[in-house]
N, C-alpha and C positions, 0 to 999 in steps of 0.2 A: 108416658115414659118414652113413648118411641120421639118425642119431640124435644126429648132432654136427652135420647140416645144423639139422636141425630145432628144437635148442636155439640153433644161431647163428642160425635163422632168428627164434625167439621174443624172444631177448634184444636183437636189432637190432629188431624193432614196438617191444618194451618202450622202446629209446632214443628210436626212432622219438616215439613217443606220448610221451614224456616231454620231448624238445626241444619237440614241440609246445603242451606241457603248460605248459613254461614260457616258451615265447613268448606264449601267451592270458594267462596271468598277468602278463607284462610289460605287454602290449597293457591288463591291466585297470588295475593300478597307475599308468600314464601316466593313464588318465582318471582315477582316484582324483586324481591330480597336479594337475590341469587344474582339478577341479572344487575341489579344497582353496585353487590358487590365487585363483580365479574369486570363491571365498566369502570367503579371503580380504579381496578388495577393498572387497567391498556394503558391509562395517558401516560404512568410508570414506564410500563415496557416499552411505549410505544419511544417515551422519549430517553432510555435506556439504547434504543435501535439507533434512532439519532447520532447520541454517543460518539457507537459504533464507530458511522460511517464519517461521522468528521473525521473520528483521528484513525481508521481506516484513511482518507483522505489526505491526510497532513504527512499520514509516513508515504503514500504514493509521490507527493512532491518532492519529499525530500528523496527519493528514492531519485525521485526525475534530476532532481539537480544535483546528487553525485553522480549519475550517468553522463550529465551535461557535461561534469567539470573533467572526467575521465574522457570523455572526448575531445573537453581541450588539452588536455594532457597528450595524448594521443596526436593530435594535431601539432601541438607546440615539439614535441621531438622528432615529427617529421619533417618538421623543418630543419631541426636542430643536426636531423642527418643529411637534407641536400646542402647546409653549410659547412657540414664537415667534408662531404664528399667535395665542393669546390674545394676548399681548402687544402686538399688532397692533390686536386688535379694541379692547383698551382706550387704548391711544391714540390707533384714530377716534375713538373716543368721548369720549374729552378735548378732543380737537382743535376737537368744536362747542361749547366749553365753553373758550375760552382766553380769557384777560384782555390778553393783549398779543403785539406782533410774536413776541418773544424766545420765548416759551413755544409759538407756533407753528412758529417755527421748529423748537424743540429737538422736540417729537410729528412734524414729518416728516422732521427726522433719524434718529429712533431707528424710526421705522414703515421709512424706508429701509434702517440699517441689521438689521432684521428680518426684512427683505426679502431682503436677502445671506445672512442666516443660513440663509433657507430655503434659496435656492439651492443655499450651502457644504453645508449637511445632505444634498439630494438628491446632488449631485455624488460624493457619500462612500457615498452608498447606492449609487449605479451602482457606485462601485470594489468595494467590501463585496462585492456582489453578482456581479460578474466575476470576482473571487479566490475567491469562494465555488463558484460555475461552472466555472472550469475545476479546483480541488480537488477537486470530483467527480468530474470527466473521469479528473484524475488516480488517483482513489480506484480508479476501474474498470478502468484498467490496469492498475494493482497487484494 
């Protein structure tokens, strides 16, 4: 008996160890599961981030190149006022130099309306210049 215990005793550790065996294997394949789904997912998210930062990217350009175009704007009415300001000077200088009512009149017409031009120019620089300012702002949130 003890040689029929002793084999039912070995073959039952053997089952023993062997349900064991393949519950740790179960136990390992579930994480196998886990991690295969998990990996799964990233190339999504990952190329979901991607996305992102392209057009994260695209509005930063275009963000650059309305700032560009407000500082040509900005540029181009600077000039637009040292030509009105000549234009000015040369029609003081006519003006000590007029022949008649009519001719003075017209030099402080055109000196006045030279004089709105500046203004209109400035007034477009302040805009230029606040669209340009907060498209930074904006630039640096982006």
């Amino acid at each position: 008996m003890s040689a029929e215990n002793s084999k039912a005793d070995s073959k039952e550790i053997t089952v023993k160890e062997k349900l064991k065996a393949l519950y740790d294997l179960q136990v390992v394949v579930s994480e196998i599961d886990k991690i295969k789904t998990l990996r799964g997912e990233l190339p999504l998210e990952v190329q979901d981030l991607e996305d992102d930062i392209a057009g994260l990217e695209t509005r930063i350009e275009n963000i650059r190149a309305e700032i560009k175009e407000c500082e040509d704007i900005i540029s181009g009415r600077k000039l637009d006022i040292e030509n009105a300001k000549g234009l000015m000077e040369k029609y003081k200088e006519q003006q000590d130099n007029v022949r008649n009512n009519r001719e003075y009149d017209f030099l402080s017409k055109e000196l006045e309306f030279q004089g709105l031009e500046i203004e209109l120019a400035e007034k477009k620089i302040r805009e230029a210049t606040a669209v340009a300012h907060g498209k930074n702002e904006e630039k640096v949130v982006a």
